[in-house]
VOPAGU-2260 file (C-alpha; in pm, 1 decimal, decimal comma):
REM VOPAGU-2260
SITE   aa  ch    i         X         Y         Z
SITE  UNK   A    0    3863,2    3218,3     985,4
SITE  UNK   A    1    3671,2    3357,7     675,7
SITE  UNK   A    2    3332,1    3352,5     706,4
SITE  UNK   A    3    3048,3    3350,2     435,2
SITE  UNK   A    4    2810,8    3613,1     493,1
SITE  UNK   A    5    2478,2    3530,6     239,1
SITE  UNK   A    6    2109,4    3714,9     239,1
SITE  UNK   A    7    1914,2    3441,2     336,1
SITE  UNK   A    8    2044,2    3093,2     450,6
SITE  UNK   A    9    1722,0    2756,4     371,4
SITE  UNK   A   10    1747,1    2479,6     595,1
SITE  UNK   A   11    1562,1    2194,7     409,9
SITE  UNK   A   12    1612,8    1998,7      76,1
SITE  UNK   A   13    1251,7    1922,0      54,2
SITE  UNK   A   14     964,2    2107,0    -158,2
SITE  UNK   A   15     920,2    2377,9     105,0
SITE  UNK   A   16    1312,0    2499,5      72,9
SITE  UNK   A   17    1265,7    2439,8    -294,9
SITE  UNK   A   18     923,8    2680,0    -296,0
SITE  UNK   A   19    1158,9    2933,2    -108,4
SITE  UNK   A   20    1477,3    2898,4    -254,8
SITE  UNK   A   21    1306,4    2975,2    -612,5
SITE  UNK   A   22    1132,0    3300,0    -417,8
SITE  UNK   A   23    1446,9    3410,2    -302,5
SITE  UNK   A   24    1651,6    3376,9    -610,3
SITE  UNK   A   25    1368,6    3604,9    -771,8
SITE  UNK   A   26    1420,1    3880,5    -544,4
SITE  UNK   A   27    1776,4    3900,1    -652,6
SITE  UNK   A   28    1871,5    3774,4    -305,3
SITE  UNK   A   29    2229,4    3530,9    -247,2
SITE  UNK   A   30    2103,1    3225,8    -126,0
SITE  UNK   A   31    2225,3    2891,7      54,3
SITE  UNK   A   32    2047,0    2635,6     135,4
SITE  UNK   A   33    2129,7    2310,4     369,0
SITE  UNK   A   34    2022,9    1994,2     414,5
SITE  UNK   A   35    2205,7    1633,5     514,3
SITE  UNK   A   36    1929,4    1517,2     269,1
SITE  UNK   A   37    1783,7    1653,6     -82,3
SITE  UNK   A   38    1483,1    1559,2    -248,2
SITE  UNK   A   39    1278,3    1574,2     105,9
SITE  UNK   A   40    1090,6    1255,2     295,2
SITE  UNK   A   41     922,8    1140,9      13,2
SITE  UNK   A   42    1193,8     922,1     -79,9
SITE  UNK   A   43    1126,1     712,0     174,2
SITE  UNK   A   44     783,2     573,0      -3,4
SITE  UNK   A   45    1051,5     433,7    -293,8
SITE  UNK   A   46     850,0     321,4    -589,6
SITE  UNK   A   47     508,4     349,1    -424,4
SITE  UNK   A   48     285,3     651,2    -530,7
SITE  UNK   A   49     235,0     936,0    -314,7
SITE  UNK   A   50    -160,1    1022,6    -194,3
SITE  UNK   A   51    -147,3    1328,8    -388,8
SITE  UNK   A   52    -141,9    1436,4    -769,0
SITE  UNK   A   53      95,1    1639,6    -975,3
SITE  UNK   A   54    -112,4    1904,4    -960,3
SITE  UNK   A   55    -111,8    1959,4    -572,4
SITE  UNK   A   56     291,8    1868,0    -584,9
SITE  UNK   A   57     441,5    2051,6    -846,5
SITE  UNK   A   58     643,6    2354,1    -699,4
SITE  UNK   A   59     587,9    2715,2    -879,5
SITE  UNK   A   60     913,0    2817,7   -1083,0
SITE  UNK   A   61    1077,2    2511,7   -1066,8
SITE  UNK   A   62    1347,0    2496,5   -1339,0
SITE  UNK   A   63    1240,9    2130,1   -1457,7
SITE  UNK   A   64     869,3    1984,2   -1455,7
SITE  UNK   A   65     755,4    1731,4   -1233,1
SITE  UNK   A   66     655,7    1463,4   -1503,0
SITE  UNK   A   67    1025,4    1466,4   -1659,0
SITE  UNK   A   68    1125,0    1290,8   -1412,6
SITE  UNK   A   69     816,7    1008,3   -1386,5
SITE  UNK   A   70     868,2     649,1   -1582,2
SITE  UNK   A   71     470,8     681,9   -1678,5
SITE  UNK   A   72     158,0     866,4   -1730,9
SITE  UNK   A   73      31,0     852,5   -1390,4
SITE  UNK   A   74    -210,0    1083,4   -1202,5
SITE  UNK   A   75      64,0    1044,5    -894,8
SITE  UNK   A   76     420,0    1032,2    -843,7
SITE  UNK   A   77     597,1     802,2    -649,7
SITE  UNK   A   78     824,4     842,8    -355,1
SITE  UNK   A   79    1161,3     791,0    -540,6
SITE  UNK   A   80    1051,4    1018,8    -851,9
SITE  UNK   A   81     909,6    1297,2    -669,4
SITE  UNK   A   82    1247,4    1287,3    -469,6
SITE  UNK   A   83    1488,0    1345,2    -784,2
SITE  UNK   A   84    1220,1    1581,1    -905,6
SITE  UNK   A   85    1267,4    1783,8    -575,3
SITE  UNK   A   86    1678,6    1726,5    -583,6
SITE  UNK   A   87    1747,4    1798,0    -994,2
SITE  UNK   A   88    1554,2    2152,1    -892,9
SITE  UNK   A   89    1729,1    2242,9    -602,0
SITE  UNK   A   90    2078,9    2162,9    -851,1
SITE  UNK   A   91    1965,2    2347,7   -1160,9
SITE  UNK   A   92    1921,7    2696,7    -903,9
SITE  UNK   A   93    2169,5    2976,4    -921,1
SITE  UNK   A   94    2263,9    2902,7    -481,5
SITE  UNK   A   95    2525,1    2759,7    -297,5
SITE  UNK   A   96    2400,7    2418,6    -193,8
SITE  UNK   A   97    2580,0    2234,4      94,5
SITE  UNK   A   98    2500,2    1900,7     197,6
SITE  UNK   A   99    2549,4    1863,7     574,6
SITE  UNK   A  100    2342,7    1817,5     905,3
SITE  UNK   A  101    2281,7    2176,3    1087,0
SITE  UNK   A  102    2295,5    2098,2    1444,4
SITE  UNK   A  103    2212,9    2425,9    1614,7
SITE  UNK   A  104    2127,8    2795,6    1518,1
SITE  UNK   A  105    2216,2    3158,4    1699,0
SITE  UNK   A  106    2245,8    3482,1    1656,4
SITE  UNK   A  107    2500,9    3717,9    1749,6
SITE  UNK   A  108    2564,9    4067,4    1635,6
SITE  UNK   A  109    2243,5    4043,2    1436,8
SITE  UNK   A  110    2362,0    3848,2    1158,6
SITE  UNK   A  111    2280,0    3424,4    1228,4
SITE  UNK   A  112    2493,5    3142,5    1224,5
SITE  UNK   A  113    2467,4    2800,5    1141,8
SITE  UNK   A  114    2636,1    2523,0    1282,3
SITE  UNK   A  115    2699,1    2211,2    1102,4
SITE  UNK   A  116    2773,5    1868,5    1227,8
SITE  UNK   A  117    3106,4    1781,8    1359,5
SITE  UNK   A  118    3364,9    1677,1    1127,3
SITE  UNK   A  119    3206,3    1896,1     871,7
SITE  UNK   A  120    3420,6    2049,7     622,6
SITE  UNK   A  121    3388,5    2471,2     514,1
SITE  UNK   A  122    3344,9    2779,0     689,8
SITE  UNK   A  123    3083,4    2888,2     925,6
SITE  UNK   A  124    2787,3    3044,4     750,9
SITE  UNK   A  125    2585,1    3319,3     808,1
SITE  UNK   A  126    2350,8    3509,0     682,5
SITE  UNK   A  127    2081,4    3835,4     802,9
SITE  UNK   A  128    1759,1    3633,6     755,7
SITE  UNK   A  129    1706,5    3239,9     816,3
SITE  UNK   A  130    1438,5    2986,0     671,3
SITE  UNK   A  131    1373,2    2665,7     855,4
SITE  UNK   A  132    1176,6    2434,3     612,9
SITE  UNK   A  133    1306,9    2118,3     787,2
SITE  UNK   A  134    1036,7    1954,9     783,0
SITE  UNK   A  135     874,7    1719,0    1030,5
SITE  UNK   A  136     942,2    1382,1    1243,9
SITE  UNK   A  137     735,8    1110,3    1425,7
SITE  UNK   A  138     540,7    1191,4    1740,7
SITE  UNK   A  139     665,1     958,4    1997,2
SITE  UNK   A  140     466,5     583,5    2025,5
SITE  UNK   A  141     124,8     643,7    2214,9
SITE  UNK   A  142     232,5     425,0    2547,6
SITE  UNK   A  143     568,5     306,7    2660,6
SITE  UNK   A  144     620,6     -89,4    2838,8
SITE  UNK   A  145     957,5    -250,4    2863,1
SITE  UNK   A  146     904,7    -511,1    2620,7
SITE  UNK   A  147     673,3    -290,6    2353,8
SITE  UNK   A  148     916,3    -222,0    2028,5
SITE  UNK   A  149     746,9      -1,4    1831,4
SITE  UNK   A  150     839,7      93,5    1483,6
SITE  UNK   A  151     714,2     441,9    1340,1
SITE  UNK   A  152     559,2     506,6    1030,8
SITE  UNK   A  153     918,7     672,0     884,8
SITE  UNK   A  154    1104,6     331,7     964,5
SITE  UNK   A  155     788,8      61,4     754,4
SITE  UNK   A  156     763,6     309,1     438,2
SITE  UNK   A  157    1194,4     311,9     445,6
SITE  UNK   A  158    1144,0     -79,9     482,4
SITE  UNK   A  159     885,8    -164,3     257,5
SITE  UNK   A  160    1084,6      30,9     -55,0
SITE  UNK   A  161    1375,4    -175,9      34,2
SITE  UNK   A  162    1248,1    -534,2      69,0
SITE  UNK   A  163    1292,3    -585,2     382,8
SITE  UNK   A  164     970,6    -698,8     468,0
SITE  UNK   A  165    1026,8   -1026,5     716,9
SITE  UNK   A  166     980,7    -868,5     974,7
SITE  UNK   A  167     582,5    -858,2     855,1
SITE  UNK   A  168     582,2   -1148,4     748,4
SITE  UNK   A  169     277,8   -1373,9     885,2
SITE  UNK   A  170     269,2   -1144,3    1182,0
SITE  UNK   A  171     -16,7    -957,4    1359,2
SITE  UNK   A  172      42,1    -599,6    1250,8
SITE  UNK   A  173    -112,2    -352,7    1512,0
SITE  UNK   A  174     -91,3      23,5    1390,1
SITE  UNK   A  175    -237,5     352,8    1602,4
SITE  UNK   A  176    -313,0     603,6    1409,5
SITE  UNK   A  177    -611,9     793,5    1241,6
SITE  UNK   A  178    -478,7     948,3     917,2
SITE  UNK   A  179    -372,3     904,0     538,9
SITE  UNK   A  180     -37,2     702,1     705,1
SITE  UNK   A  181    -179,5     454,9     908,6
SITE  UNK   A  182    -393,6     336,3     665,8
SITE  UNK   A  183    -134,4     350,5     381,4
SITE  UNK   A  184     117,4     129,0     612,3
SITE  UNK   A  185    -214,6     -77,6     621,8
SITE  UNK   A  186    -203,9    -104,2     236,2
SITE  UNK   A  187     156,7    -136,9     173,8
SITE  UNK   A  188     133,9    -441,9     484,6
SITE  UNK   A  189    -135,6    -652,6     368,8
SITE  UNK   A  190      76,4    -885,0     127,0
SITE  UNK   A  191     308,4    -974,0     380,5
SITE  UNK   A  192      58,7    -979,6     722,3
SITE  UNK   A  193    -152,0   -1258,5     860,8
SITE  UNK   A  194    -387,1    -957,8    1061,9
SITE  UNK   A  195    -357,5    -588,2    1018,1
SITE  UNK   A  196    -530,4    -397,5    1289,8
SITE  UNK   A  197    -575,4      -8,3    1235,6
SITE  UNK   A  198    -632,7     127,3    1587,8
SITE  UNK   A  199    -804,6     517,0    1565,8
SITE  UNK   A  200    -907,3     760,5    1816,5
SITE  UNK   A  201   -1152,1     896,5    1628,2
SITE  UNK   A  202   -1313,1     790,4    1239,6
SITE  UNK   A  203   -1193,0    1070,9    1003,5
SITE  UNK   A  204   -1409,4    1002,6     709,5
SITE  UNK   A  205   -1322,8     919,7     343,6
SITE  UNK   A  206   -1297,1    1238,0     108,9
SITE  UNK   A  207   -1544,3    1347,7     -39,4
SITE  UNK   A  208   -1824,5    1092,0      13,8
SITE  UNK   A  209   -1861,8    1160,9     391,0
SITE  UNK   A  210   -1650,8    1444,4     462,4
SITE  UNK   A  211   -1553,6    1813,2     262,3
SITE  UNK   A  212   -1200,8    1753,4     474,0
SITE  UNK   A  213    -899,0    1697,5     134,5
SITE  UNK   A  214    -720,0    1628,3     447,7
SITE  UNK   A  215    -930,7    1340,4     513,0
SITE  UNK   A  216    -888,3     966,1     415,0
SITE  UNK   A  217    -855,2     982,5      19,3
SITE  UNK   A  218    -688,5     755,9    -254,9
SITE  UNK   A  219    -482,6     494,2    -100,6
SITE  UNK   A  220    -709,7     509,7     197,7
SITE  UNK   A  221    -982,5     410,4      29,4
SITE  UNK   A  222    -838,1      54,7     -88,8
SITE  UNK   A  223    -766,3      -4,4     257,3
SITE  UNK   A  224   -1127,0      86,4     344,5
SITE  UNK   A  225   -1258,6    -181,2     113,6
SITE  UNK   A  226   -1049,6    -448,4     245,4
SITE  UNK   A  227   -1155,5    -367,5     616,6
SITE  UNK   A  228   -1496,1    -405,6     444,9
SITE  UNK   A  229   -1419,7    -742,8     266,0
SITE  UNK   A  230   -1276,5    -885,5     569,0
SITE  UNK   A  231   -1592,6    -815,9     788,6
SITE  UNK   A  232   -1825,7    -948,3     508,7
SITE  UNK   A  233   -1881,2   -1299,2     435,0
SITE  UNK   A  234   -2152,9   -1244,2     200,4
SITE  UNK   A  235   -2127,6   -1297,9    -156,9
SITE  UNK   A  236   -1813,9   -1546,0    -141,7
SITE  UNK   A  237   -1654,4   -1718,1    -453,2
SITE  UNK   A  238   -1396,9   -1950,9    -461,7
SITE  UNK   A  239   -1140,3   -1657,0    -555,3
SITE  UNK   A  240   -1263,6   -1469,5    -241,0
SITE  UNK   A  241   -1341,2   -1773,7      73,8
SITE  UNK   A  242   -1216,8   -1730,8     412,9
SITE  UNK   A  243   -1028,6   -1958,1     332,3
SITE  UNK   A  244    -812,7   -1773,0      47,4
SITE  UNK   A  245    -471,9   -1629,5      82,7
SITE  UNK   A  246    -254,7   -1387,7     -55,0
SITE  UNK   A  247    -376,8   -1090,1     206,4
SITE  UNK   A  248    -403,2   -1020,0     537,7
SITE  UNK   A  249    -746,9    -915,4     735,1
SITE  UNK   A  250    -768,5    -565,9     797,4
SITE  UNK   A  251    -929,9    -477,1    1088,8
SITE  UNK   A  252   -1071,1    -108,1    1209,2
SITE  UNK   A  253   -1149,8     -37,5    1549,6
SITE  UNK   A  254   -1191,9     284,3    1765,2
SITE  UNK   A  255   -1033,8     339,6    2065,4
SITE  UNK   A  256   -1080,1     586,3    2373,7
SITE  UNK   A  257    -774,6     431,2    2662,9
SITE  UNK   A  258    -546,2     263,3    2687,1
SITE  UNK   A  259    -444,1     100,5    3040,7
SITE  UNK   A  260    -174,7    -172,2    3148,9
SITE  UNK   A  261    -232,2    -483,9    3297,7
SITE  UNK   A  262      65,1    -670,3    3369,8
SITE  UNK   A  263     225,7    -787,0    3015,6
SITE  UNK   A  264     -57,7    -648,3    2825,4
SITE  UNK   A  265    -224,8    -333,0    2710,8
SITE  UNK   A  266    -606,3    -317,3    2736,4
SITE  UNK   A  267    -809,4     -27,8    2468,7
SITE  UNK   A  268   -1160,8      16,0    2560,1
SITE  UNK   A  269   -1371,3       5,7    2190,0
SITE  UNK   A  270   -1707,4     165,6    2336,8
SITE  UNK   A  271   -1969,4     157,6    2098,1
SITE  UNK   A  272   -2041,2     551,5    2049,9
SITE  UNK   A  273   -1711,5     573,1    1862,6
SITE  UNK   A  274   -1772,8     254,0    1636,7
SITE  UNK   A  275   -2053,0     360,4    1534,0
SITE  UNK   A  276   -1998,7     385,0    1209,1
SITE  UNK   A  277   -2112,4     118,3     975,3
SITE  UNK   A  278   -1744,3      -6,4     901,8
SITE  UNK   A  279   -1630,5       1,1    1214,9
SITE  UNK   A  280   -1932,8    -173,4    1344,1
SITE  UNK   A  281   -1881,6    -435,2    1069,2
SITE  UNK   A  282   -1533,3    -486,3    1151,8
SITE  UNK   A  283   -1607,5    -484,9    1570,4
SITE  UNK   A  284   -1857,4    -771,5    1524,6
SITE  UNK   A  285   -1660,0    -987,8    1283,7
SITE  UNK   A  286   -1336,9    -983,9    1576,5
SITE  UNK   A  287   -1578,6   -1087,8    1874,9
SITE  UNK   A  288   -1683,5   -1374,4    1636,6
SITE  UNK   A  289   -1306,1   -1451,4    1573,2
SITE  UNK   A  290   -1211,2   -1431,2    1928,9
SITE  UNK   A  291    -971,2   -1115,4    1890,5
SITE  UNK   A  292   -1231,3    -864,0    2106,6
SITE  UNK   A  293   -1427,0    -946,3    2431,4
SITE  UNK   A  294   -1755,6    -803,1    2530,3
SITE  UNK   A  295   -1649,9    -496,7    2752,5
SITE  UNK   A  296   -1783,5    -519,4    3106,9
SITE  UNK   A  297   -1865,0    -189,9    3222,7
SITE  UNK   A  298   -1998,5     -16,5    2949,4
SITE  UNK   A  299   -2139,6    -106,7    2585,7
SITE  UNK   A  300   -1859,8    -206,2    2356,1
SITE  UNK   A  301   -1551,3    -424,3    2331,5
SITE  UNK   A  302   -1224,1    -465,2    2447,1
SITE  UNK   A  303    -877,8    -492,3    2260,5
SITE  UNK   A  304    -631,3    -690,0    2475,9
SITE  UNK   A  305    -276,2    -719,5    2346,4
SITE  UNK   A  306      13,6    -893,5    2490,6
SITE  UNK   A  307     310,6    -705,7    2410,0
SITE  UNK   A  308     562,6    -966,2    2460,8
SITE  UNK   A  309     389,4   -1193,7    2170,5
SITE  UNK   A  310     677,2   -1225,2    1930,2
SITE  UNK   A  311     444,7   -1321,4    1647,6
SITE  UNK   A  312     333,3    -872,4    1653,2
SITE  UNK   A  313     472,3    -578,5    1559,9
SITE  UNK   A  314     376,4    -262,6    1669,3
SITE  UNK   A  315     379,3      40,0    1408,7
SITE  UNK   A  316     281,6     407,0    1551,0
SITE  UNK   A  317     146,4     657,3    1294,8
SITE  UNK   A  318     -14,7     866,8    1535,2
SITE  UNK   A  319      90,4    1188,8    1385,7
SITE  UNK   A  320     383,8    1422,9    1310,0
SITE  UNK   A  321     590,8    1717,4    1484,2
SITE  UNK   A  322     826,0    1961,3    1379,2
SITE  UNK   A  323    1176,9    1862,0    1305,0
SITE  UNK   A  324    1370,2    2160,7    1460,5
SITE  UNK   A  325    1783,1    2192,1    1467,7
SITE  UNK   A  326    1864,5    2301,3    1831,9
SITE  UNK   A  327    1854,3    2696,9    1889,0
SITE  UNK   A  328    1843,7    2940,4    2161,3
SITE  UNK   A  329    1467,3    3005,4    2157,8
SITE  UNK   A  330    1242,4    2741,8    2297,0
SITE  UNK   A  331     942,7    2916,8    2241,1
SITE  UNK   A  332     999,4    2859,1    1836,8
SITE  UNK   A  333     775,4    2534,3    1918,2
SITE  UNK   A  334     422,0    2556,5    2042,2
SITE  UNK   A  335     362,9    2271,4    2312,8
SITE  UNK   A  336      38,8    2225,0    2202,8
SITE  UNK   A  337      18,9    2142,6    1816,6
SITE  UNK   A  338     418,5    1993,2    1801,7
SITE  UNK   A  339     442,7    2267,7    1477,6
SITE  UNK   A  340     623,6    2588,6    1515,2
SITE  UNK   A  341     506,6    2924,7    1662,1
SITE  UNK   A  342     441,8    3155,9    1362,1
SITE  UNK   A  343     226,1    3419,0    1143,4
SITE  UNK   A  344     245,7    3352,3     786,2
SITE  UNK   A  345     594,5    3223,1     803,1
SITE  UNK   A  346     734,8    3481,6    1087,8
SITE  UNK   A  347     883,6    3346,7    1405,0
SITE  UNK   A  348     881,3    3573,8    1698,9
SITE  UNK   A  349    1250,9    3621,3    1634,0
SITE  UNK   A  350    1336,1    3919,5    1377,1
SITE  UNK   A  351    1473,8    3777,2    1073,4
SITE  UNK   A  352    1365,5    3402,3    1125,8
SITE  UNK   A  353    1115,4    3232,4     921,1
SITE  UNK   A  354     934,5    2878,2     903,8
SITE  UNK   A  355     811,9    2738,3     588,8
SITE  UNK   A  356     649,8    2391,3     510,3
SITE  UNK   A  357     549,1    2098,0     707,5
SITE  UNK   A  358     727,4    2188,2    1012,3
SITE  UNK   A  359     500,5    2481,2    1038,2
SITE  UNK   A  360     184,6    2295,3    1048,8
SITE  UNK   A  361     120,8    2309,5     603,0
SITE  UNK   A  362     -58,1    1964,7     544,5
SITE  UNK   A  363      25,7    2014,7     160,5
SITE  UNK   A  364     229,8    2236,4     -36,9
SITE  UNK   A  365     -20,0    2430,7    -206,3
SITE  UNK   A  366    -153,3    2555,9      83,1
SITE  UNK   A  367     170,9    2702,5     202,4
SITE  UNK   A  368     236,4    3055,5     276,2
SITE  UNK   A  369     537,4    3165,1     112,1
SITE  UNK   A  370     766,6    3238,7     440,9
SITE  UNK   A  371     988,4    3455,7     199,1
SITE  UNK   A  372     722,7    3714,2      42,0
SITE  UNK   A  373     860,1    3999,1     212,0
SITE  UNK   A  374    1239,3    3960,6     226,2
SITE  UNK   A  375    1510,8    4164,2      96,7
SITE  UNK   A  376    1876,5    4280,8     139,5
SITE  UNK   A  377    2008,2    4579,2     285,5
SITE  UNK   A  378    2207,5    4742,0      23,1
SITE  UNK   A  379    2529,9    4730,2     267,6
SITE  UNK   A  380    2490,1    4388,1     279,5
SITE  UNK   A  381    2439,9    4319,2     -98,6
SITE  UNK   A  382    2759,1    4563,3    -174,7
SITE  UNK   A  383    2905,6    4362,8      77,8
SITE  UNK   A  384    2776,5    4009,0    -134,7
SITE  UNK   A  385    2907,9    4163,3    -465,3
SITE  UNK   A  386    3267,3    4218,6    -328,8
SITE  UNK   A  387    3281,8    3862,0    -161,8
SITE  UNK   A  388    3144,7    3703,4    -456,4
């Protein structure tokens, strides 16, 4: 069976395979680049904006800029137009572009191979030097129970952009999670929610009032801040504002340190040296007064009991993110620890195979080391390119 033998093969249709496809093409080098999906996760946020500006998402050398493809001046993109920015790129580049699922990648006579999903049309590819930009997945919920059906944070943004909210509807939204997605879910959630309840292990901050971290609760996190705030303040009511109003759900914030099982329900133990901040305080106090946390026994603080059978709750994890890897025959491509691949600026510990993006830890993509700085073609296997081609 012919085979297709290219420089450097780019798994990933998102903005890292994008950054590295237009790096490759630069250095001359025959590119292909794979992906069951192009335009990257961002899609999945539809028509809400994205946390971060043009200016932190628009990829170096791409063929078309990113506000061409935005309805209106806005400082942000959203989901759906970031996406066709990301997939009109990747079809205006000089590469061969194949839409499939790569299930595994190998190595054999020093050249790799990719594998693509079964029932796949074309030939095998393969190519002297890899890229894996394939992004990243959710971590796994933070406890398992029979009857606890958890959503991740993947599955509400894919819901909320295409209407199917009932499942929120008047319900008790409980979310773990610490970061930018928690809180957004909290945000996107609150028109359709009766109580929203952010659960945290620890209090990030809000960027840059009371931390340096960009990483940090910023933008959309922010709205979501003032609502937790709102809904532990009764002061300064008007007859648009009561307790009485609708048209939102409350939007709780507590800190959390275990987690333990009792029967049907989960108990989290809110001591007071990680609600100490004055939100979180706020927001502790105003749930003991509506009966949703109990004085904790033991120690100072409250306690968080949920029944995971109630059908009137849905559980959402956003507790974080790990690499989204194809299967291959090196295990040690993943570090244990962080979830994000093993790697020095881009270099795996296998000769010739890269990482680039989210999947190697990058919170952002202009802080991403170009995986692709150093690569080039041996001129046997260029001649051998030009007389393919």
């Amino acid at each position: 069976m012919e085979q297709h033998v290219f420089d450097v093969i780019v798994v990933g249709g998102g903005p890292a395979g994008l950054s590295e496809c237009i790096r490759l093409i630069d250095l001359g080098l025959k590119v292909a680049v794979i992906s069951d999906v192009f335009g990257g996760c961002m899609g999945m946020m539809g028509d809400h904006p994205l946390q971060s500006y043009c200016n932190e998402l628009e990829i170096e050398g791409a063929p078309y800029p990113l506000h061409r493809f935005m309805r209106k001046l806005c400082v942000s993109p959203t989901g759906e137009e970031y996406a066709a920015y990301i997939r009109s790129n990747f079809e205006a580049l000089p590469l061969t572009r194949i839409q499939q699922r790569v299930v595994t990648v190998s190595k054999a006579q020093g050249l790799f191979e990719v594998n693509l999903a079964p029932g796949s049309q074309g030939h095998p590819l393969r190519a002297q030097q890899i890229i894996l930009a394939t992004g990243i997945r959710p971590k796994a919920p933070p406890f398992e129970m029979p009857n606890a059906h958890w959503l991740n944070c993947f599955d509400v943004y894919q819901m909320v952009a295409r209407g199917q909210v009932q499942r929120f509807l008047q319900q008790d939204v409980v979310i773990f999670g610490s970061g930018n997605s928690a809180f957004q879910i909290a945000l996107l959630l609150a028109p359709f929610a009766r109580n929203v309840s952010i659960l945290i292990k620890s209090y990030l901050g809000l960027y840059p009032q009371e931390t340096d971290d960009r990483f940090a609760l910023r933008s959309l996190s922010q709205r979501t801040l003032e609502m937790i705030a709102k809904t532990s303040s009764s002061s300064f009511q008007g007859p648009l504002n009561s307790a009485n109003s609708t048209g939102r759900a409350n939007i709780w914030l507590h800190a959390y340190n275990s987690i333990r099982q009792e029967g049907d329900k989960v108990v989290l133990d809110l001591p007071a040296s990680l609600n100490g901040n004055s939100l979180l305080q706020a927001s502790c106090r105003k749930a003991r007064e509506a009966g949703r946390l109990v004085e904790a026994q033991a120690s100072e603080g409250y306690e968080l009991h949920l029944d995971i059978s109630a059908k009137d709750q849905c559980l959402v994890s956003a507790i974080g993110v790990t690499a989204q890897l194809p299967a291959t025959d090196w295990p040690q491509l993943l570090n244990p620890q962080t979830g994000f691949t093993c790697h020095q600026d881009g270099k795996s510990p296998v000769a010739g195979l890269y990482f680039a993006g989210a999947a190697s830890g990058y919170a952002s993509i202009n802080t991403m080391v170009p995986a692709a700085a150093e690569m080039s073609a041996t001129p046997s296997l260029q001649e051998g390119l030009r007389s393919w081609a």
